[in-house]
PDB file of N, CA, C and O in Angstrom:
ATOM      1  N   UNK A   1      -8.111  12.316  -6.284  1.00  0.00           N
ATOM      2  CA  UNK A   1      -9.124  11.527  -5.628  1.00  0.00           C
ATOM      3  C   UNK A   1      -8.930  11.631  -4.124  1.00  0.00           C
ATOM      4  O   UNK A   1      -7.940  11.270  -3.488  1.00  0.00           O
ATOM      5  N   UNK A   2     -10.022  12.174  -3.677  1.00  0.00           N
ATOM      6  CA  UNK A   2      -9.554  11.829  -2.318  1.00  0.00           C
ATOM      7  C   UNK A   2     -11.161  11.477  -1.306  1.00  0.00           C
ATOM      8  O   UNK A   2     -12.143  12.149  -1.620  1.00  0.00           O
ATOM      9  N   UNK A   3     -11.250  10.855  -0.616  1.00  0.00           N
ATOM     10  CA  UNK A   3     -11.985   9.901   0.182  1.00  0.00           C
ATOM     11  C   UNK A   3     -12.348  10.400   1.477  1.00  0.00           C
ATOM     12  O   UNK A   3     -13.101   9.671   2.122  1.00  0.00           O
ATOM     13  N   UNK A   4     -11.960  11.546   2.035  1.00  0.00           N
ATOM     14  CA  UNK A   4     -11.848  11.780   3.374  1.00  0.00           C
ATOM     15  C   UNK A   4     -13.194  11.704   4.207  1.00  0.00           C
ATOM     16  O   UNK A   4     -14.292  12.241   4.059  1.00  0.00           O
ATOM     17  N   UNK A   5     -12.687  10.846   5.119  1.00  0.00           N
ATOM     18  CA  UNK A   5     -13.597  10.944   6.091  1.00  0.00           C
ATOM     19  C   UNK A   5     -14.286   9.704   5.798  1.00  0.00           C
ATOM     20  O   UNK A   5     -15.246   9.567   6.557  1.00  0.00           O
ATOM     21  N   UNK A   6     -14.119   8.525   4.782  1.00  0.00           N
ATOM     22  CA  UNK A   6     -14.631   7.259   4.830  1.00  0.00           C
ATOM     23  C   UNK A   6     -13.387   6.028   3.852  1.00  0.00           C
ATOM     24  O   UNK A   6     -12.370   6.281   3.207  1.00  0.00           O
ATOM     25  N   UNK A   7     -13.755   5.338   4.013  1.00  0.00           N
ATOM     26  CA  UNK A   7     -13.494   4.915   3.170  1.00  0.00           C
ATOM     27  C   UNK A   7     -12.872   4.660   1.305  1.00  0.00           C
ATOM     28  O   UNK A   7     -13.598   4.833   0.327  1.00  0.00           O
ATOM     29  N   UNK A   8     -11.517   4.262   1.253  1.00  0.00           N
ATOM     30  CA  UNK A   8     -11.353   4.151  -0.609  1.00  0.00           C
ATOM     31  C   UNK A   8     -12.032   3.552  -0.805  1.00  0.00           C
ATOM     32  O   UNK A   8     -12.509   2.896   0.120  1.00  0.00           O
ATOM     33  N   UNK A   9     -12.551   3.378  -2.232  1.00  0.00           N
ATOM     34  CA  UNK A   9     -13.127   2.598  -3.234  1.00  0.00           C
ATOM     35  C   UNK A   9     -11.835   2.172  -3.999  1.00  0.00           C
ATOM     36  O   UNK A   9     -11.345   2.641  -5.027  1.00  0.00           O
ATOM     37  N   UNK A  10     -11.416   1.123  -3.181  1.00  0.00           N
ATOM     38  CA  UNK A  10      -9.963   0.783  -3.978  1.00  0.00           C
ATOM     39  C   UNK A  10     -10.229  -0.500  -4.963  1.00  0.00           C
ATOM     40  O   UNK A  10      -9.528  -0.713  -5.952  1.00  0.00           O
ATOM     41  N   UNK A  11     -11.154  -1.195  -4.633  1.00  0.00           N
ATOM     42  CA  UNK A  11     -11.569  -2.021  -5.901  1.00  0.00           C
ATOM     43  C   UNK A  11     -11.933  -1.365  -7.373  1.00  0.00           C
ATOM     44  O   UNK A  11     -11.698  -1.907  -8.453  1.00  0.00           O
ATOM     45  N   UNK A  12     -12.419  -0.365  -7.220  1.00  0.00           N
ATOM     46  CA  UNK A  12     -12.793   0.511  -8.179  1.00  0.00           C
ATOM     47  C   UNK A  12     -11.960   1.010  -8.954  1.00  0.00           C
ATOM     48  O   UNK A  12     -12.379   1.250 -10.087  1.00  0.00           O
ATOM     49  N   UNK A  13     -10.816   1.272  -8.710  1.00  0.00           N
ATOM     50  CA  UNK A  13      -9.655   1.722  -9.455  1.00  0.00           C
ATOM     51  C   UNK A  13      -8.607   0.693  -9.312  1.00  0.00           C
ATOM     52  O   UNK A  13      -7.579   1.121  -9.838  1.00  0.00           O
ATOM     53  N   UNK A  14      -8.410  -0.707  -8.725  1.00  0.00           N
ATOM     54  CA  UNK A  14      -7.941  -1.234  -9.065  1.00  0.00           C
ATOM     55  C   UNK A  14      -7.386  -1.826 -10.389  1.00  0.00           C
ATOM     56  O   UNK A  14      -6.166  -1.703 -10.500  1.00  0.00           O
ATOM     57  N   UNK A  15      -8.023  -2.442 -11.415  1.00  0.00           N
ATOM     58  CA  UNK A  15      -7.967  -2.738 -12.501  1.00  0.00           C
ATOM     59  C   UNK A  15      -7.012  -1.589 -13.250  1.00  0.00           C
ATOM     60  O   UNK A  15      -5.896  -1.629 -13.769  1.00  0.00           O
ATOM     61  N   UNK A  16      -7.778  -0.789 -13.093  1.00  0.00           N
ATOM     62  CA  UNK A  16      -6.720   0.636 -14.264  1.00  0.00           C
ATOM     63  C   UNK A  16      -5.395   0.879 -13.471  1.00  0.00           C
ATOM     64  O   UNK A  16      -4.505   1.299 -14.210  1.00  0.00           O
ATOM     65  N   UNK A  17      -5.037   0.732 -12.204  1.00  0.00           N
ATOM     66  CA  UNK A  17      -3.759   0.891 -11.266  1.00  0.00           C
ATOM     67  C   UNK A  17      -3.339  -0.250 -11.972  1.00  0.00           C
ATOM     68  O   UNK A  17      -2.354  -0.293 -12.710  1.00  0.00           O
ATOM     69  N   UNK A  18      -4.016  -1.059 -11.757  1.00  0.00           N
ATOM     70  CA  UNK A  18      -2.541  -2.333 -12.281  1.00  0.00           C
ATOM     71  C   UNK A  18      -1.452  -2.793 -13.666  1.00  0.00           C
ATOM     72  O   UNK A  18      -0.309  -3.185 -13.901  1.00  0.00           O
ATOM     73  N   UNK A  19      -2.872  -2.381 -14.399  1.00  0.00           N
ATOM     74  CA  UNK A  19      -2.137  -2.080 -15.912  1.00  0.00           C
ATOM     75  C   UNK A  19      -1.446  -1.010 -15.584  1.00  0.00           C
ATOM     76  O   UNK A  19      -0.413  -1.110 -16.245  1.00  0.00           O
ATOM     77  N   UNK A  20      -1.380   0.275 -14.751  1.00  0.00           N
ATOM     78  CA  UNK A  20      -0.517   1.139 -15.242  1.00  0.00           C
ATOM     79  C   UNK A  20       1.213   0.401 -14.629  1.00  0.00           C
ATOM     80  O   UNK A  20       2.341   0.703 -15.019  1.00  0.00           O
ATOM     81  N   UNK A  21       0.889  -0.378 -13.821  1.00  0.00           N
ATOM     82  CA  UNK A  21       2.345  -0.795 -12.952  1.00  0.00           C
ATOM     83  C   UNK A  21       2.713  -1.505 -13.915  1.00  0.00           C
ATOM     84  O   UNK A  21       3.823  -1.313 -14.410  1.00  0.00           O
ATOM     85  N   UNK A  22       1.924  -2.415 -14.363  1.00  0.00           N
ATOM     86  CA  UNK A  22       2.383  -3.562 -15.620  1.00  0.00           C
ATOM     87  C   UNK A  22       3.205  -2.822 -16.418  1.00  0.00           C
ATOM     88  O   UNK A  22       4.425  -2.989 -16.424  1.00  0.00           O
ATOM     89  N   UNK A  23       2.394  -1.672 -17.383  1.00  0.00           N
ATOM     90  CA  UNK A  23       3.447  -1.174 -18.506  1.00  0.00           C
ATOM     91  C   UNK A  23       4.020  -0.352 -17.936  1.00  0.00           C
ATOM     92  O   UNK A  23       3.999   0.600 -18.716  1.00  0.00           O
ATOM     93  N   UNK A  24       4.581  -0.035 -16.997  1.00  0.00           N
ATOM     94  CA  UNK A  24       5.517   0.728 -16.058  1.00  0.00           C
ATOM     95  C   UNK A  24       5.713   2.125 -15.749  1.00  0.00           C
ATOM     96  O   UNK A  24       6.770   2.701 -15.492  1.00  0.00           O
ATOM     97  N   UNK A  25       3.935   2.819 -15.844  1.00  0.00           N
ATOM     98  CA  UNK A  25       4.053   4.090 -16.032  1.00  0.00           C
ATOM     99  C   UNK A  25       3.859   4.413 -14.758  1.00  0.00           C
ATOM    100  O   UNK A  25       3.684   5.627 -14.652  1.00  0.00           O
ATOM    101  N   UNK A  26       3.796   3.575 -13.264  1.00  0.00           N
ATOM    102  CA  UNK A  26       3.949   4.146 -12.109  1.00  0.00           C
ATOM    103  C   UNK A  26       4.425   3.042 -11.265  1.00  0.00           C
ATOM    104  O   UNK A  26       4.025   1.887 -11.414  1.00  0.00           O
ATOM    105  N   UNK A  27       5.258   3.391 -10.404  1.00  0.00           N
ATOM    106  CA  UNK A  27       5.979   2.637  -9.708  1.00  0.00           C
ATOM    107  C   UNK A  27       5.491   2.608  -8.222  1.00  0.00           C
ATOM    108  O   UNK A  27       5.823   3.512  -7.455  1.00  0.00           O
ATOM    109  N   UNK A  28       4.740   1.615  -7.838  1.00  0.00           N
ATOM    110  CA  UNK A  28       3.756   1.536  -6.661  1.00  0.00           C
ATOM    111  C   UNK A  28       4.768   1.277  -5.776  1.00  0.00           C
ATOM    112  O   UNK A  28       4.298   0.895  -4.704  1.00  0.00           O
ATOM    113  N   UNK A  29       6.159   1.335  -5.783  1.00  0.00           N
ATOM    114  CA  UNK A  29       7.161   1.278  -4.408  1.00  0.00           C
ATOM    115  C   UNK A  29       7.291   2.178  -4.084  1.00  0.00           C
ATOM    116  O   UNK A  29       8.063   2.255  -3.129  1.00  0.00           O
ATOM    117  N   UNK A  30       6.660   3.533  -4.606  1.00  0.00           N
ATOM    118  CA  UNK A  30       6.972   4.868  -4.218  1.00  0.00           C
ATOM    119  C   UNK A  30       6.233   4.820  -2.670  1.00  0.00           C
ATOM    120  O   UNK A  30       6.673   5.204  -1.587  1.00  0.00           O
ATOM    121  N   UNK A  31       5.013   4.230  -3.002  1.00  0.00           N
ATOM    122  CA  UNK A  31       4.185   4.325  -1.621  1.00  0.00           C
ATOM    123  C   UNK A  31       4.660   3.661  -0.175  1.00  0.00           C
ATOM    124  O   UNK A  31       4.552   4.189   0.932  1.00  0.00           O
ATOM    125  N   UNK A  32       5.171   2.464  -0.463  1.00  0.00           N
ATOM    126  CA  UNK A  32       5.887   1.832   1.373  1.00  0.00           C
ATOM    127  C   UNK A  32       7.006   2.704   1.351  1.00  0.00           C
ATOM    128  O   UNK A  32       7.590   3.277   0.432  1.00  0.00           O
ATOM    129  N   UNK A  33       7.222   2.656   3.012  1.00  0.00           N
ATOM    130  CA  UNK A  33       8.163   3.219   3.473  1.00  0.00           C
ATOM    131  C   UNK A  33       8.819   2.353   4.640  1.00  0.00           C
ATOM    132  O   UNK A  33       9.476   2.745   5.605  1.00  0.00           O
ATOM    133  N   UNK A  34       8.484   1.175   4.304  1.00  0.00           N
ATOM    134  CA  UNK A  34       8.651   0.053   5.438  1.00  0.00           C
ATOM    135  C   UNK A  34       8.239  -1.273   4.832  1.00  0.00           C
ATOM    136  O   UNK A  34       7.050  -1.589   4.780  1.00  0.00           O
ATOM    137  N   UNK A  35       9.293  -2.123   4.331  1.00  0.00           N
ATOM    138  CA  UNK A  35       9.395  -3.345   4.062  1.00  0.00           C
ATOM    139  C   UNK A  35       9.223  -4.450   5.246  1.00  0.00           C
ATOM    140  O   UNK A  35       9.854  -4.319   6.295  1.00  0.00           O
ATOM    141  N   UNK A  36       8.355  -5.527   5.034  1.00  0.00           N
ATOM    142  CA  UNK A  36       8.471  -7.058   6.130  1.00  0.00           C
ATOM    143  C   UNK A  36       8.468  -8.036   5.129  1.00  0.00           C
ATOM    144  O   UNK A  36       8.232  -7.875   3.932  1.00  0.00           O
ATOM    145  N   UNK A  37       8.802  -9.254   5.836  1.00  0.00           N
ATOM    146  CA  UNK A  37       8.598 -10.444   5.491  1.00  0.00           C
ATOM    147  C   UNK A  37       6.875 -10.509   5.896  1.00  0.00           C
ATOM    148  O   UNK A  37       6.355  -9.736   6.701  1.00  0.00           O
ATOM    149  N   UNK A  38       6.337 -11.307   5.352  1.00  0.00           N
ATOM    150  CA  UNK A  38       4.605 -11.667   5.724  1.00  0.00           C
ATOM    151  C   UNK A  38       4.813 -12.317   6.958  1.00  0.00           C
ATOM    152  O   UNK A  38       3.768 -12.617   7.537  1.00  0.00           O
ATOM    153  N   UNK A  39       5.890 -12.627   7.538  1.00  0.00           N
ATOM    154  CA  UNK A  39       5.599 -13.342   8.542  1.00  0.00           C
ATOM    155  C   UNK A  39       5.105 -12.069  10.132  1.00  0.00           C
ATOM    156  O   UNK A  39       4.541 -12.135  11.224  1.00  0.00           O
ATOM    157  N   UNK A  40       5.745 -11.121   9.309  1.00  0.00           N
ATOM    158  CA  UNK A  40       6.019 -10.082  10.368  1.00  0.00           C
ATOM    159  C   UNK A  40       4.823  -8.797  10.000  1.00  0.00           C
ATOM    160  O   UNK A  40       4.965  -7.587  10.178  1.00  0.00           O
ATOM    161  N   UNK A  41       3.870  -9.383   9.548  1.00  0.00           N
ATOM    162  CA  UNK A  41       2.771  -8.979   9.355  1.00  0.00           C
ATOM    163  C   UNK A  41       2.190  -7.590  10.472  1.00  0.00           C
ATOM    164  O   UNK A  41       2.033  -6.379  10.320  1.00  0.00           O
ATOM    165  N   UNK A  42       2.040  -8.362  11.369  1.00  0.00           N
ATOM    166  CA  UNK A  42       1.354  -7.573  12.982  1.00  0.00           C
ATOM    167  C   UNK A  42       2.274  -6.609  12.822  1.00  0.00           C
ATOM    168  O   UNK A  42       2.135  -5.469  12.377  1.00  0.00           O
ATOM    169  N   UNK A  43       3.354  -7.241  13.276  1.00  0.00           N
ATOM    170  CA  UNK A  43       4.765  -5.692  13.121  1.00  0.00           C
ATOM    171  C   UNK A  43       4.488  -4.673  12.501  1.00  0.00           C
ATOM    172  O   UNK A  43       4.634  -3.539  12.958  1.00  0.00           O
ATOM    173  N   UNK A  44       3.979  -4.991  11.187  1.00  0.00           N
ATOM    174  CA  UNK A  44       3.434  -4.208  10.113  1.00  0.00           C
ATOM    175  C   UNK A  44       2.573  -3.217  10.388  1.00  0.00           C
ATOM    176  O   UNK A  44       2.865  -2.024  10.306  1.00  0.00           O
ATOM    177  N   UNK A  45       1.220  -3.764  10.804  1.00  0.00           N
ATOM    178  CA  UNK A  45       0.318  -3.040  11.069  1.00  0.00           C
ATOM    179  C   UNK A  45       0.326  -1.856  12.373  1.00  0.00           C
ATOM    180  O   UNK A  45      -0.172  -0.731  12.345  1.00  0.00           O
ATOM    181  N   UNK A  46       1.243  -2.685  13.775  1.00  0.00           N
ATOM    182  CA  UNK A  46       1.770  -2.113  14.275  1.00  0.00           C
ATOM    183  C   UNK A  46       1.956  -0.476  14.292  1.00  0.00           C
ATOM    184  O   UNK A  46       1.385   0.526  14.720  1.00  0.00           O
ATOM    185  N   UNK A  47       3.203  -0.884  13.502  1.00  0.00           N
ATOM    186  CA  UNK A  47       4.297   0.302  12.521  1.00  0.00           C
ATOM    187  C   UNK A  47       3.285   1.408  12.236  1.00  0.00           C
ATOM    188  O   UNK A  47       3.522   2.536  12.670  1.00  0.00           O
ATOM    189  N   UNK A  48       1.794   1.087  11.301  1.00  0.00           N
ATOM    190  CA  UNK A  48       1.685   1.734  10.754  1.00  0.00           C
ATOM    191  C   UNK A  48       0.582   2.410  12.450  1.00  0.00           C
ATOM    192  O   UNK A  48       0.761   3.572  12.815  1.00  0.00           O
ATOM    193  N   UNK A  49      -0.129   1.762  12.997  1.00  0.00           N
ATOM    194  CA  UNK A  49      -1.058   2.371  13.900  1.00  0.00           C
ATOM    195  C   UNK A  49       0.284   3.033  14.658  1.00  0.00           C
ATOM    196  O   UNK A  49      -0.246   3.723  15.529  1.00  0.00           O
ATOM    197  N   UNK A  50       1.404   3.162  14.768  1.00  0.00           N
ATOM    198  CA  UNK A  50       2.256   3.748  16.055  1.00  0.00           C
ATOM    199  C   UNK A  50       2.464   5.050  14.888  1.00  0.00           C
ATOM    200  O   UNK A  50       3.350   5.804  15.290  1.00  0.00           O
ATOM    201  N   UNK A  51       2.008   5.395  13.860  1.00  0.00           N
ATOM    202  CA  UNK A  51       2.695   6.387  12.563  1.00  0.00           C
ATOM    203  C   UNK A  51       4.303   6.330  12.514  1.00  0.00           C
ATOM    204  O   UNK A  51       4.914   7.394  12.616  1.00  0.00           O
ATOM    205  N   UNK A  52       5.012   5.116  12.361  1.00  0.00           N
ATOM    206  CA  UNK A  52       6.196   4.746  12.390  1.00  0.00           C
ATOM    207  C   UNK A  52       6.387   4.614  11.536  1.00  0.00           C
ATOM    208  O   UNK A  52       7.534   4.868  11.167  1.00  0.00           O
ATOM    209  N   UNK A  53       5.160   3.992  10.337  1.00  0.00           N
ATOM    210  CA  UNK A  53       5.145   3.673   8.988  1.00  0.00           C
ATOM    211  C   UNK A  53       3.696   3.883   8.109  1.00  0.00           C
ATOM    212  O   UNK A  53       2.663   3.449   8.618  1.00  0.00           O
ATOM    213  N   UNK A  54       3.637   4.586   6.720  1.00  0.00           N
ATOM    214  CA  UNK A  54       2.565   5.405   5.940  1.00  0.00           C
ATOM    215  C   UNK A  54       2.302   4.005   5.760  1.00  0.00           C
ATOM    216  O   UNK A  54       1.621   3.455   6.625  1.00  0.00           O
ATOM    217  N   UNK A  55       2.761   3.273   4.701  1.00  0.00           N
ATOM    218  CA  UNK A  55       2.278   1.874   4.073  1.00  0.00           C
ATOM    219  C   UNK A  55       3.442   0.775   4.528  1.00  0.00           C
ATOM    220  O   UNK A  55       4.591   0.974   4.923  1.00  0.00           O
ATOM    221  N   UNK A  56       2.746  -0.391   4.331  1.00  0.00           N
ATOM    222  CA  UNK A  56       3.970  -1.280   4.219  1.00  0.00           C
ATOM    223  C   UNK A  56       4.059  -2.329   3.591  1.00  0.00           C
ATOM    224  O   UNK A  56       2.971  -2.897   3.685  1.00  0.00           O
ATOM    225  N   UNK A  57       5.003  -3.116   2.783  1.00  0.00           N
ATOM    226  CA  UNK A  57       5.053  -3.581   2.005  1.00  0.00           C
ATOM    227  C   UNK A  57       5.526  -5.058   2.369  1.00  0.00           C
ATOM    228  O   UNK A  57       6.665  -5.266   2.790  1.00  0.00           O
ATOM    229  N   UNK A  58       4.562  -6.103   2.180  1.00  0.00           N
ATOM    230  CA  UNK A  58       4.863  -7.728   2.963  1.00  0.00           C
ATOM    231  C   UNK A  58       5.202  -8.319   1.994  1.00  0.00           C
ATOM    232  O   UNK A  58       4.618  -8.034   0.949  1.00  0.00           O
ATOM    233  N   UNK A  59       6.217  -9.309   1.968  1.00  0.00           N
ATOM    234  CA  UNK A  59       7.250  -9.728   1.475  1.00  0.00           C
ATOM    235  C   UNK A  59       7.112 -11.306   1.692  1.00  0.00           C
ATOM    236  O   UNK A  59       6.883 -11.584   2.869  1.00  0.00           O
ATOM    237  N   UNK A  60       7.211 -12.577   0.697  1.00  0.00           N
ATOM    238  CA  UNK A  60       7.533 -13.746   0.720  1.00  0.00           C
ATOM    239  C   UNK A  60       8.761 -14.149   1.340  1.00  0.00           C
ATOM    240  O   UNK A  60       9.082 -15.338   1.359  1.00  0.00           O
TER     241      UNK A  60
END
């Protein structure tokens, strides 16, 4: 699948992504490469506009 040049349709494949994490046939931690607390949110986004970080993963 690929989107280039607009927008995912990530609602769209949501539902079927999640059951697959549920019964554990893909492990969606593969994708961050940069853990925060939610508090450190901005940091986050930051990270990712400086390409310091692909995804990132906010944390309780």
């Amino acid at each position: 699948m690929c989107t280039c040049g607009g927008p995912a349709p990530v609602r769209r494949f949501l539902p079927e992504l999640i059951e697959l994490i549920i019964n554990g046939q893909i492990d969606p931690g593969e994708v961050f490469d940069l853990t925060l607390p939610l508090e450190q949110a901005a940091e986050g986004y930051k990270a990712m506009d400086e390409r310091r970080a692909t995804k990132v993963l906010l944390t309780l």
